[in-house]
C-alpha positions as CSV (number, residue, x, y, z in Angstrom):
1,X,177.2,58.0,61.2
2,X,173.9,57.5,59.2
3,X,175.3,59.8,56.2
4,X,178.7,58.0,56.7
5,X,176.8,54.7,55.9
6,X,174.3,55.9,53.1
7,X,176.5,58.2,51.4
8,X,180.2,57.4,51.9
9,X,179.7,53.5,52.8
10,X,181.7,53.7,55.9
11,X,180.6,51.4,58.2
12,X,181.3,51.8,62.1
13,X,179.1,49.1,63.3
14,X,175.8,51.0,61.9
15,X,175.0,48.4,60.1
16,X,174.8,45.9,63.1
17,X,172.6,48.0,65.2
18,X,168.5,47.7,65.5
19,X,166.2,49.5,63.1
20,X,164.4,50.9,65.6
21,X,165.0,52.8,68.5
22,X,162.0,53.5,70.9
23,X,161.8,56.0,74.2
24,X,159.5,54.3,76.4
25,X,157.9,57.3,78.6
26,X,157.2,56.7,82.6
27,X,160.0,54.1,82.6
28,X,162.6,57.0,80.2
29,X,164.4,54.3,78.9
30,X,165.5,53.5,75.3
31,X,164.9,50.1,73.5
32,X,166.2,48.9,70.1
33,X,163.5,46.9,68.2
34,X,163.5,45.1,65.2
35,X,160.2,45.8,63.7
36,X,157.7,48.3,64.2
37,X,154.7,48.1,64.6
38,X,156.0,45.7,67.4
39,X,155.0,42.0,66.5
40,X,154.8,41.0,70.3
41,X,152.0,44.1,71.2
42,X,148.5,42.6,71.6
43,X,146.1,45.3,70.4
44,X,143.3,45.1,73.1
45,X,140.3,47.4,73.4
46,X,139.4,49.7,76.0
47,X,135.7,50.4,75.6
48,X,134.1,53.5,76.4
49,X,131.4,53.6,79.2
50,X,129.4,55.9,81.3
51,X,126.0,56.7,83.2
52,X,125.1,59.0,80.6
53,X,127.4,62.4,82.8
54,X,130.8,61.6,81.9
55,X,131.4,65.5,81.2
56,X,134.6,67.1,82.7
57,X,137.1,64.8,85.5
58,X,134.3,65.0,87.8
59,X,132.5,62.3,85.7
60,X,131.4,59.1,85.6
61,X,133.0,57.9,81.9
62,X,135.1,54.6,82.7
63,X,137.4,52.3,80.4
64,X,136.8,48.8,80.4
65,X,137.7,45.9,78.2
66,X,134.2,44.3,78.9
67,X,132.0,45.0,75.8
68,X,129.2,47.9,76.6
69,X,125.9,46.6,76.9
70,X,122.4,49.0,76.9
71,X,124.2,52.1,78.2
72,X,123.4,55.8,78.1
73,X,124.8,58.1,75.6
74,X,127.1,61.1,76.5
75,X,126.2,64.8,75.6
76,X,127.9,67.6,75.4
77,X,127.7,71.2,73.7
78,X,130.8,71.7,71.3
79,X,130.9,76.0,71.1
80,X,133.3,77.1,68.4
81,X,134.0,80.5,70.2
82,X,134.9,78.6,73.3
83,X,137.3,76.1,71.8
84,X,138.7,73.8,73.7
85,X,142.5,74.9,73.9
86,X,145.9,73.7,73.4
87,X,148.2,72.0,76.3
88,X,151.1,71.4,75.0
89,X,151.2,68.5,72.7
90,X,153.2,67.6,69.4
91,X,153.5,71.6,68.3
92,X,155.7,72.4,65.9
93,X,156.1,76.0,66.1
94,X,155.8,79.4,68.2
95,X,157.4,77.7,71.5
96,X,157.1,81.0,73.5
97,X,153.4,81.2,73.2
98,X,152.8,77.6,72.8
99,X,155.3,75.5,74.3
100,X,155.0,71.6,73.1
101,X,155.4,68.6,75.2
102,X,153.9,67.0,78.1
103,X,152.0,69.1,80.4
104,X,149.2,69.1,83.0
105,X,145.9,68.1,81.0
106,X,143.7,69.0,84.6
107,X,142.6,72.6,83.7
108,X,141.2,70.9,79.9
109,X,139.6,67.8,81.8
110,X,137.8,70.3,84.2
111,X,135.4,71.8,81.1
112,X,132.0,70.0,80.6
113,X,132.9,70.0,76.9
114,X,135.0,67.2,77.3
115,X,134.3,63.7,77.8
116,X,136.5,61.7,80.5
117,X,136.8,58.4,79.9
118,X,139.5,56.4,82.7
119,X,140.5,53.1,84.0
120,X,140.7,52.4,87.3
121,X,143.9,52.4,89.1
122,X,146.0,49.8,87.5
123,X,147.3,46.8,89.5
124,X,150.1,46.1,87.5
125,X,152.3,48.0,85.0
126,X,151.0,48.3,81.6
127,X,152.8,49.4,78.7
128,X,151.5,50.7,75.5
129,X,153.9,51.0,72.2
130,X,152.5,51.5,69.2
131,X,150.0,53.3,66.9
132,X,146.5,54.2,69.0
133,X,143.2,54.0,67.6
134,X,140.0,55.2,68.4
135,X,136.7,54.2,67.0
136,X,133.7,56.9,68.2
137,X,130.0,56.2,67.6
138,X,128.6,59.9,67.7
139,X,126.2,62.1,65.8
140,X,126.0,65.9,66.1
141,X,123.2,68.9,65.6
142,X,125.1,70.2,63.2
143,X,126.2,69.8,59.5
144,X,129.7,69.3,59.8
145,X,131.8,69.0,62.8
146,X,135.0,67.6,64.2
147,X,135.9,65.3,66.7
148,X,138.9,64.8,69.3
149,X,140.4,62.6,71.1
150,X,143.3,62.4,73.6
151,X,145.2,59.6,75.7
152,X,146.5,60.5,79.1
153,X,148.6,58.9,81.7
154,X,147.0,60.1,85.1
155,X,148.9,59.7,88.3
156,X,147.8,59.0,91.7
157,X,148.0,62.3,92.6
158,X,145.4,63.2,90.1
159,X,147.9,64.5,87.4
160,X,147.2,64.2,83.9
161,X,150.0,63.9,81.7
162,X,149.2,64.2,78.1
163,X,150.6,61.5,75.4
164,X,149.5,61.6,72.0
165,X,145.8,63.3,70.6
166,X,144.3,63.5,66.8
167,X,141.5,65.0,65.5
168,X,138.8,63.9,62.5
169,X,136.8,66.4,60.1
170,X,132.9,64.7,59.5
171,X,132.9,65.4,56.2
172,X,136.5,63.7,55.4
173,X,135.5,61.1,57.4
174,X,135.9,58.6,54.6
175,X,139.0,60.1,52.8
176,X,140.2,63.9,52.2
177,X,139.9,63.3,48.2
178,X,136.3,64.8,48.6
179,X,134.1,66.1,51.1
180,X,130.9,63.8,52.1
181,X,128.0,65.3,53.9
182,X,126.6,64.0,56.8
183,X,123.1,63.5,58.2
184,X,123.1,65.5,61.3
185,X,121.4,63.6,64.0
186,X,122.6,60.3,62.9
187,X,124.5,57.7,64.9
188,X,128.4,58.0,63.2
189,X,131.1,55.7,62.9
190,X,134.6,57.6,63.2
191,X,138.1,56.2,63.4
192,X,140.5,58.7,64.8
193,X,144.2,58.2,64.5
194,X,145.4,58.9,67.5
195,X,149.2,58.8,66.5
196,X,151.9,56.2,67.9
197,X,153.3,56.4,71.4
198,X,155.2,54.3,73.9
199,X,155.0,54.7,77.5
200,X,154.4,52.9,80.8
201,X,151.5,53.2,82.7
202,X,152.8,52.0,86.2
203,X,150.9,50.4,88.9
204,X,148.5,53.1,90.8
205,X,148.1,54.9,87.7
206,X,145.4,55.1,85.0
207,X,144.9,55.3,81.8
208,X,142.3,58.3,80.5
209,X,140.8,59.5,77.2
210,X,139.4,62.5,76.8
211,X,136.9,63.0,73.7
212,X,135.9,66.7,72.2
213,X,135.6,68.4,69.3
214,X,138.5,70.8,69.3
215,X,142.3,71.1,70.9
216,X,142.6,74.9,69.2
217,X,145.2,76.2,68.4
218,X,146.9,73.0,67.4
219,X,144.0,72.1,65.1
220,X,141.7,74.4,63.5
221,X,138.1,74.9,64.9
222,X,135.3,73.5,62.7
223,X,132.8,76.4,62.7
224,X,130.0,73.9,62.4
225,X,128.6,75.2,59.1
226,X,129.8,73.2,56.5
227,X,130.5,75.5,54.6
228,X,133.4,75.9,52.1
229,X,136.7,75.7,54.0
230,X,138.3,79.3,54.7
231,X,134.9,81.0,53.5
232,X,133.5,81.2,56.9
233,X,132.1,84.3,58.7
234,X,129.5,82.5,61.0
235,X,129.5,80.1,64.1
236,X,127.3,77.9,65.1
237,X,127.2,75.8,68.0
238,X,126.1,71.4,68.2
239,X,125.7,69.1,70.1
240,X,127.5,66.0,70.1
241,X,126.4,62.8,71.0
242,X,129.0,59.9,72.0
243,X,127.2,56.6,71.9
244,X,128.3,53.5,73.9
245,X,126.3,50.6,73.5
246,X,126.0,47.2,72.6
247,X,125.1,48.8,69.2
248,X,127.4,51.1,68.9
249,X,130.6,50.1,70.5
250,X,132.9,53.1,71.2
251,X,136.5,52.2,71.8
252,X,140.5,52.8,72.1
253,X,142.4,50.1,71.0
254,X,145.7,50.0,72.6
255,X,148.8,47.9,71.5
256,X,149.9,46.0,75.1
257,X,153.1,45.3,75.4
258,X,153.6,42.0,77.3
259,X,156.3,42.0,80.2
């Protein structure tokens, strides 16, 4: 019907229907909208915070939309020969030996390599349509590095289902027409693009964030050299720093969706 329209001009009521056509996860419905990003979605940020230990599930990294005050950083130890690896996900290819979609994100959120950051349960439904953003404060050991992040819908039962993730090279921090060094040990600003989703986070569940420095093989490791890309014959591993405070205000920004 779409090539009928554009190319032959025969129009079956294509024409009338909405631009955009949206598949809401946890409620798997379909919407028509009429503009994205959606006019109505309030973006509203969800502010990293811990005691200074949230490594792994086990953790004690929290979301809240109350502005950090003089909190502890978070460390971990980012090994490019122990990547973090790939759980499904938006994958394009080799499905037998890595399948995409949506998949339990429990045995990732278990290593002390990655940061868990989670809401409490929810008291209402919340839905979340649109593109995500997160904004890290972090410095690293290292020359160059990368850094992750990942949004999860986590059920009561302590599933973690994965919903969109993106990744951000240090050096192309600032663009990918050049590469800019960075001052390793220095307090970072980085804003990941975290992609667009749309699903429902219902009542009892919670929202999660998990923040690395690799999701291999989806994206490729940073060997933490800075050297040339593809010239590489060394490894070297840093360690990251995620700030949270007043000063540096690490967040996820999340388009709401009233209801």
């Amino acid at each position: 019907r779409f090539f009928d329209y554009w190319l032959k001009g025969i129009d079956e009521g294509y024409s009338d229907e909405a631009p955009i056509r949206v598949f809401v996860m946890g409620e798997d419905v379909w919407r028509d909208e009429q503009e994205w990003p959606l006019a109505r979605a309030v973006n509203t940020d969800y502010y990293l915070s811990s005691g200074g230990k949230a490594n792994s599930i086990n953790g004690d990294g929290t979301l809240t939309t109350n502005a950090p005050g003089d909190e502890r950083s978070d460390i971990f130890l980012y090994d490019p020969n122990q990547p973090v690896p790939t759980i499904g996900g938006q994958l394009c290819c080799y499905p037998s030996n890595l399948p995409p979609g949506a998949f339990d994100q429990r045995p990732v959120e278990a290593r002390s390599d990655v940061l868990m950051y989670v809401t409490p349960p929810l008291e209402t439904d919340v839905e979340v349509t649109g593109p995500i953003s997160l904004t890290l404060w972090a410095a690293t050991s290292a020359p160059d590095t990368d850094f992750t992040g990942k949004l999860v819908d986590i059920y009561p039962d302590g599933y973690s289902r994965n919903l969109t993730d993106g990744i951000i090279r240090a050096r192309f921090k600032d663009g990918t027409d050049q590469a800019r060094p960075i001052t390793p040990n220095e307090p970072t600003e980085y804003t990941l693009n975290l992609w667009p989703t749309s699903n429902l986070f219902k009542a009892g569940h919670c929202i999660g964030l998990e923040v690395s420095s690799s999701n291999f093989p989806r994206f490729d490791r940073n060997l933490n050299t800075g050297h040339d890309l593809g010239q590489d014959a060394e490894m070297r591993p840093a360690v990251q720093t995620i700030f949270h405070d007043s000063e540096h205000p690490s967040k996820v920004t999340l388009p709401i969706v009233p209801r």
